[in-house]
C-alpha positions in Angstrom: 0.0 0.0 0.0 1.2 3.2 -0.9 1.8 6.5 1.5 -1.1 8.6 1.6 0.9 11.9 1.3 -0.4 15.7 2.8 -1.7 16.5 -0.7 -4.3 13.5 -0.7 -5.4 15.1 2.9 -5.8 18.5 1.9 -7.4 16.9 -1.4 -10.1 15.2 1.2 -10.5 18.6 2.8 -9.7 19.5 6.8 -11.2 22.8 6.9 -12.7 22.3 10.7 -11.0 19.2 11.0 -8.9 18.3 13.9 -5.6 17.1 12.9 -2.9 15.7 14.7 0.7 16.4 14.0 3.6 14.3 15.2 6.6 17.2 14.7 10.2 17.1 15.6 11.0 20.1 17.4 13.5 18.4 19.4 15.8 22.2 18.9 19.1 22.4 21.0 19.0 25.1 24.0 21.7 26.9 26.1 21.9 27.4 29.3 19.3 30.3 29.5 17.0 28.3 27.1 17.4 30.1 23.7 17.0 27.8 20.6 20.6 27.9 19.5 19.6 26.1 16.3 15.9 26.6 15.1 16.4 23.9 11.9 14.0 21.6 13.0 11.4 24.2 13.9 11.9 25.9 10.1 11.5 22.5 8.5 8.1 22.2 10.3 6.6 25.0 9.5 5.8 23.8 5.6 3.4 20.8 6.6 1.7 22.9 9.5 0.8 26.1 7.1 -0.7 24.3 4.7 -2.7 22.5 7.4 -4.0 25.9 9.3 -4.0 28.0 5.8 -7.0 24.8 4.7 -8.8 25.7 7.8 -7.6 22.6 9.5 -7.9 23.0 13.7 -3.8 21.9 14.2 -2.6 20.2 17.4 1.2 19.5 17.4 2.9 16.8 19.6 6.8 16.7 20.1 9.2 16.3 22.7 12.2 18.0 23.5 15.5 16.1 25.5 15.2 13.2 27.4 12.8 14.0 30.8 12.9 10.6 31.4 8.7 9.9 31.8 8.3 13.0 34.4 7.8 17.0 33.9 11.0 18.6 33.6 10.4 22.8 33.8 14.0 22.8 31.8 12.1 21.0 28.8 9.1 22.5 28.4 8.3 23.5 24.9 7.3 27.3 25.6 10.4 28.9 24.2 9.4 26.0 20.8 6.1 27.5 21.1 6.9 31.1 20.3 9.6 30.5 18.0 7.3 28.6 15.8 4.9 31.3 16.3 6.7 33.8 14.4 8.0 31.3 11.9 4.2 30.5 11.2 3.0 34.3 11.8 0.0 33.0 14.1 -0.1 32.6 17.7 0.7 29.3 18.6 -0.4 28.1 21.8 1.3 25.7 24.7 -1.2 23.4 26.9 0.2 23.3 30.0 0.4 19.1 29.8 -0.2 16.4 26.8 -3.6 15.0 27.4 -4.6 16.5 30.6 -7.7 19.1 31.5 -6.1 21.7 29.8 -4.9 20.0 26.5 -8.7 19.1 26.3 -10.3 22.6 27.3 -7.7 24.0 24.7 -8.6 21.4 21.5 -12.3 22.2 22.1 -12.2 25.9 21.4 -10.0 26.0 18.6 -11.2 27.3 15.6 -10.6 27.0 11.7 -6.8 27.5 11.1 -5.6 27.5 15.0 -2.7 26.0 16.3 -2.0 24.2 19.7 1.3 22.7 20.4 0.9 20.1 23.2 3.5 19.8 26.2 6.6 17.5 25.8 4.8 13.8 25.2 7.6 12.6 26.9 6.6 14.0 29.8 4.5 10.9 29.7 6.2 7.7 30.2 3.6 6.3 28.5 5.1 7.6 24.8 8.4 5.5 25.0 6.9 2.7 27.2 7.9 -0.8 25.7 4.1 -1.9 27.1 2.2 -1.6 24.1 -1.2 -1.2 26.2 0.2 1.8 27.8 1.7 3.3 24.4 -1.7 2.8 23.1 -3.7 4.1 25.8 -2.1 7.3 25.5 -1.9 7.3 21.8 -6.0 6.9 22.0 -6.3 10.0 24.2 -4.1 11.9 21.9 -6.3 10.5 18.8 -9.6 12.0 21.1 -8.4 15.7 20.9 -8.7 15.6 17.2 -12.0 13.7 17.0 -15.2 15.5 16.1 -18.2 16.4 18.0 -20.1 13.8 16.7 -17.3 11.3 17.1 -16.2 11.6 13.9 -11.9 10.8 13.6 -9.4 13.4 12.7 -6.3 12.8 11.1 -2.9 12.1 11.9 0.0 14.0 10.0 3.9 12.0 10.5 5.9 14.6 9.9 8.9 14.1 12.2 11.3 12.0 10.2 13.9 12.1 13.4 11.5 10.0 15.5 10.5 7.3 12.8 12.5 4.6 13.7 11.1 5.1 17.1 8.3 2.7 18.3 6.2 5.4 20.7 2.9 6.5 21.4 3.2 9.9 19.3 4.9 7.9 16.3 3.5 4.8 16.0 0.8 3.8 17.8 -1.6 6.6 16.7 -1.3 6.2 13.3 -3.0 3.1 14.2 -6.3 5.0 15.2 -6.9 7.5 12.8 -6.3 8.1 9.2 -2.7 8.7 8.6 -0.4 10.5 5.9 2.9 11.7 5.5 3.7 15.1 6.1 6.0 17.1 3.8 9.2 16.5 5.8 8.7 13.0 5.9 7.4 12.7 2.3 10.8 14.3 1.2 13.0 12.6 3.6 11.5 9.2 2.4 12.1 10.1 -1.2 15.8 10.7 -1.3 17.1 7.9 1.2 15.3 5.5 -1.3 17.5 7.7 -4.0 20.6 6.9 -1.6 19.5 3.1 -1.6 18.5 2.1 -5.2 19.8 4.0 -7.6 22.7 6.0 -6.4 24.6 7.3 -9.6 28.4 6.5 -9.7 30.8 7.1 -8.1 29.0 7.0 -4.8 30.8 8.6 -1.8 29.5 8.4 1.6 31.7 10.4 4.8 31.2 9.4 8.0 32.0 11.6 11.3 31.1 11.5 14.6 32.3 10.1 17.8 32.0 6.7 17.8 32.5 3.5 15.3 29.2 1.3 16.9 27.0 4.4 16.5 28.0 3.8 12.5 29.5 0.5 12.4 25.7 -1.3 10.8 25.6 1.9 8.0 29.4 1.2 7.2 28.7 -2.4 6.4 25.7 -2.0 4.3 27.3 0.8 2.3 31.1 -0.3 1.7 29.2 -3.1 -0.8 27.4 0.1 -2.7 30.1 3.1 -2.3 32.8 3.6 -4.2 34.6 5.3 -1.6 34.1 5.9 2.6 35.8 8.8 3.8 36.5 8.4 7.6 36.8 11.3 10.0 35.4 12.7 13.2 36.5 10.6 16.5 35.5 7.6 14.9 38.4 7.6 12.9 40.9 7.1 16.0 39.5 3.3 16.5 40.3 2.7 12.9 43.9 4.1 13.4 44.5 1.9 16.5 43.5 -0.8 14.5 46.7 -0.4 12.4 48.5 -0.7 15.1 49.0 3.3 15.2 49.2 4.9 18.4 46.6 7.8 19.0 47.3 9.2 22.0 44.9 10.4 24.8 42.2 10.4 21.7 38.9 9.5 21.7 39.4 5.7 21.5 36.5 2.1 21.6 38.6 -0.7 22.7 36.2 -3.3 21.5 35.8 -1.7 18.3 39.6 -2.4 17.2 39.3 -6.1 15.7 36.0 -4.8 13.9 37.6 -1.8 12.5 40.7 -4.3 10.8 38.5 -6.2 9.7 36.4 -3.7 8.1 39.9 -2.4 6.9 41.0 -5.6 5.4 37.8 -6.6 3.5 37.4 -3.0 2.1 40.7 -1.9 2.3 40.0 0.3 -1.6 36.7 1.2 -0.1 37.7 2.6 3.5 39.7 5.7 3.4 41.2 7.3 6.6 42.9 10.6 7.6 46.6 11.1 6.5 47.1 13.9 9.0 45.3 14.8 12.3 45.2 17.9 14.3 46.0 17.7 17.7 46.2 19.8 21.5 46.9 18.4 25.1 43.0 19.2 26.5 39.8 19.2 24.9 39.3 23.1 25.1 38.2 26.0 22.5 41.4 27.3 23.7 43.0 24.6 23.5 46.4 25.3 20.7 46.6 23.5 17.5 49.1 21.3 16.3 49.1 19.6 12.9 50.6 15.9 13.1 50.6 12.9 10.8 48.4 10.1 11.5 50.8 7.6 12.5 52.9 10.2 14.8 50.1 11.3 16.9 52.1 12.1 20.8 51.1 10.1 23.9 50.3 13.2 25.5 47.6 14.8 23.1 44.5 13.8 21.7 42.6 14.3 17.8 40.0 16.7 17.4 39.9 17.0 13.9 41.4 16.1 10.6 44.3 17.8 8.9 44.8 20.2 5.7 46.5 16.9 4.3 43.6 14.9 4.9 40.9 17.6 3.6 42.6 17.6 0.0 42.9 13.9 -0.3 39.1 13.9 0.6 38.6 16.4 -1.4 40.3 14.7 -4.1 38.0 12.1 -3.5 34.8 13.8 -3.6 35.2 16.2 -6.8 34.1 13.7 -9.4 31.4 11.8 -7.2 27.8 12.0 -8.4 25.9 10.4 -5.2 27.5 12.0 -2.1 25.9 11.1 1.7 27.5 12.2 4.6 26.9 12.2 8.3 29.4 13.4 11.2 31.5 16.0 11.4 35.2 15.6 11.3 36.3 17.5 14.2 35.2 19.1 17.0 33.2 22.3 14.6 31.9 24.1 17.8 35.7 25.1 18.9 36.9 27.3 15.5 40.3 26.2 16.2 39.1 22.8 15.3 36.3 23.3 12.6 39.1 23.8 9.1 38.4 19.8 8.8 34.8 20.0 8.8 34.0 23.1 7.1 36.6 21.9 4.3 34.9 18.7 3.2 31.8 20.3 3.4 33.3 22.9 1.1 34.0 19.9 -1.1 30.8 18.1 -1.1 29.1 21.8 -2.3 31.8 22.2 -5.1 30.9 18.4 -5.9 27.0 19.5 -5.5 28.0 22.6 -8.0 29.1 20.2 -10.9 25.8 18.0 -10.4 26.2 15.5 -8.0 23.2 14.5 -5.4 24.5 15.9 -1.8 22.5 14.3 1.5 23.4 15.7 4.7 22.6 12.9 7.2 20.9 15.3 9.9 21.9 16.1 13.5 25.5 17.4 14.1 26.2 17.7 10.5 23.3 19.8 9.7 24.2 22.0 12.8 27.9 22.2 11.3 26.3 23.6 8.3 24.5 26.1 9.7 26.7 27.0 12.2 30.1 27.7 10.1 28.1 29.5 8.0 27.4 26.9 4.7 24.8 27.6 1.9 22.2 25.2 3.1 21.1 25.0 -0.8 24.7 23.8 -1.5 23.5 20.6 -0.8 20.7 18.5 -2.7 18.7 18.1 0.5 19.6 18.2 4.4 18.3 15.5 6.1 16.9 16.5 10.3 17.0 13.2 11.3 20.6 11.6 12.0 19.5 7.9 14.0 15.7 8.0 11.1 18.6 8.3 8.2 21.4 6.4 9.5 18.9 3.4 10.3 17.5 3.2 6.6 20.5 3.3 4.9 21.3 0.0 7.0 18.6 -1.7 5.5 16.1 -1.4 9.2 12.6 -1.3 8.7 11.7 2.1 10.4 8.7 1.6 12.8 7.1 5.3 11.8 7.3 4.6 8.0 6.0 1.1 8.1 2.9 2.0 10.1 2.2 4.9 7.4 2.3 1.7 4.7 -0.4 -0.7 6.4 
């Protein structure tokens, strides 16, 4: 069965419908709770003005952090609420819980085109609850603030792509109650990882980043049999090192990764490309002094936090006649400018590559922060994925839980 897309619900008409939105507005904070990175919230905004410009009555559910199943004042979604207020340019307002007394009095007196953006479902323990009775008790009182007077269902719009491959109450379960369809986000996000995984034009290059080998280790294994080349960077590539008998210092470092990592090395040693130079300081500190070293002379006493000029031209090298490029991780510690030349270089090279025709994917999460952050053209790439774990977990070949339920 086919995914009934936005378009077909609009085409069915919501004007004084209640529909349900699963969002992710999961937006980083600092420490005085300012969205430091509002890309999630701006990629929302699409599905939910079509929605309240149809005349639809729009309640939002998303979470925000981990709360662990209990109110948590630091993760409430009020500072969400009013910065997808002016991104919409409508009030948007915040029950004061999910499907309590006031999430209720709230749903019944909005009117045509209004918006309410429910507290953090996972203030609820009931969302991530491995119980499927709990997960769908909640998911039925969440499916009740859409219904109609008359009992008539709402609808249910999935349109946060970085909780898909989650089984919860908000992402699953609820599309099992009401008619469901796939937001824009998701519609898009769907589209190109099946691009990534059938027919990728050659020569495919994926780049990996990030801190650690077992967060990537399933997506490496499925993709070194379709890429042409993997270009390894970020903290993972220390375990990969090590595993060539290369000392790496006080650097990020999995132990029970090494004997994977050779042997990822040895069966795709043309595939598996790994830094020729590193840059290195003695603490890990934005004011910490850099020092450029080779990758196999990397001192006891300091530790990686990014790759190397060397290394940025060879993957840059690399990259400039690629057609299909996916990547996902940054090289180096980006937040510290000191250590951000790695990743804002083969970013550099994957828009030149983008330039000349290839199809970019930026795997979501840290990458897509790097991009904003150091101050990329977000339209140097072909698309920029926001969800990281949704993408990663696709291109392994998983069955994501949010998709499949969108498909029965």
């Amino acid at each position: 069965m086919a995914i009934k897309s936005l378009d077909d619900l609009l085409a069915e008409g919501v004007s004084g419908r209640g529909v349900l939105v699963r969002s992710d507005l999961n937006v980083p904070l600092d420490d005085d709770r300012n969205i430091t990175d509002p890309g999630r919230i701006t990629a929302s905004v699409p599905t939910l003005r079509a929605l309240c410009d149809a005349g639809a009555k729009v309640i939002v559910t998303a979470h925000l952090g981990r709360p662990k199943g209990t109110p948590d004042p630091e993760l409430s979604l009020a500072p969400v609420a009013a910065a997808l207020g002016e991104q919409l340019g409508r009030h948007v307002q915040l029950a004061g819980d999910i499907v309590g007394s006031d999430a209720l009095a709230r749903a019944e007196g909005l009117t045509d085109g209004d918006v309410l953006l429910l507290e953090n479902v996972r203030f609820d323990p009931r969302e991530t609850s491995k119980d499927d009775a709990e997960r769908q008790a909640l998911a039925r009182q969440l499916a009740d603030l859409v219904s109609g007077p008359d009992g008539s269902p709402g609808a249910f719009v999935s349109d946060g792509f970085g909780v898909v491959h989650r089984k919860q109450a908000s992402v699953y379960d609820v599309a099992t109650l009401l008619p469901r369809y796939a937001g824009r986000l998701v519609e898009a996000e769907v589209k190109v990882l099946q691009q990534l995984t059938s027919s990728s034009e050659r020569p495919y290059a994926v780049v990996l980043g990030g801190s650690k080998v077992s967060d990537k280790l399933a997506v490496i294994e499925n993709l070194a049999t379709k890429a042409d080349s993997i270009l390894i960077g970020g903290g993972m590539c220390f375990t990969f090192l090590a595993s060539q008998g290369v000392s790496v210092g006080k650097s990020l470092l999995e132990e029970g990764m090494i004997e994977t990592c050779r042997k990822l090395l040895d069966t795709y040693a043309d595939v598996i490309h790994l830094p020729v130079d590193i840059v290195v300081a003695d603490k890990f500190a934005a004011e910490a002094t850099p020092e450029t070293v080779r990758a196999d002379e990397i001192p006891d006493d300091k530790m990686g936090l990014d790759i190397g000029p060397g290394t940025v031209e060879r993957f840059t090298n690399l990259l400039s006649n690629a057609k299909t490029v996916f990547w996902n991780g940054p090289m180096g510690v980006f937040e510290f400018p000191a250590f951000a030349a790695g990743t804002k270089g083969v970013a550099e090279a994957i828009i030149a590559a983008t330039g000349k025709g290839a199809f970019s994917v930026v795997g979501g999460g840290d990458s897509a922060a790097a991009v904003r952050q150091l101050g990329l053209p977000s339209d140097g790439f072909s698309h920029i994925s926001t969800g990281g774990g949704a993408s990663l977990e696709y291109l392994e070949g998983k069955k994501l839980p949010g998709i499949a339920v969108l498909e029965e």
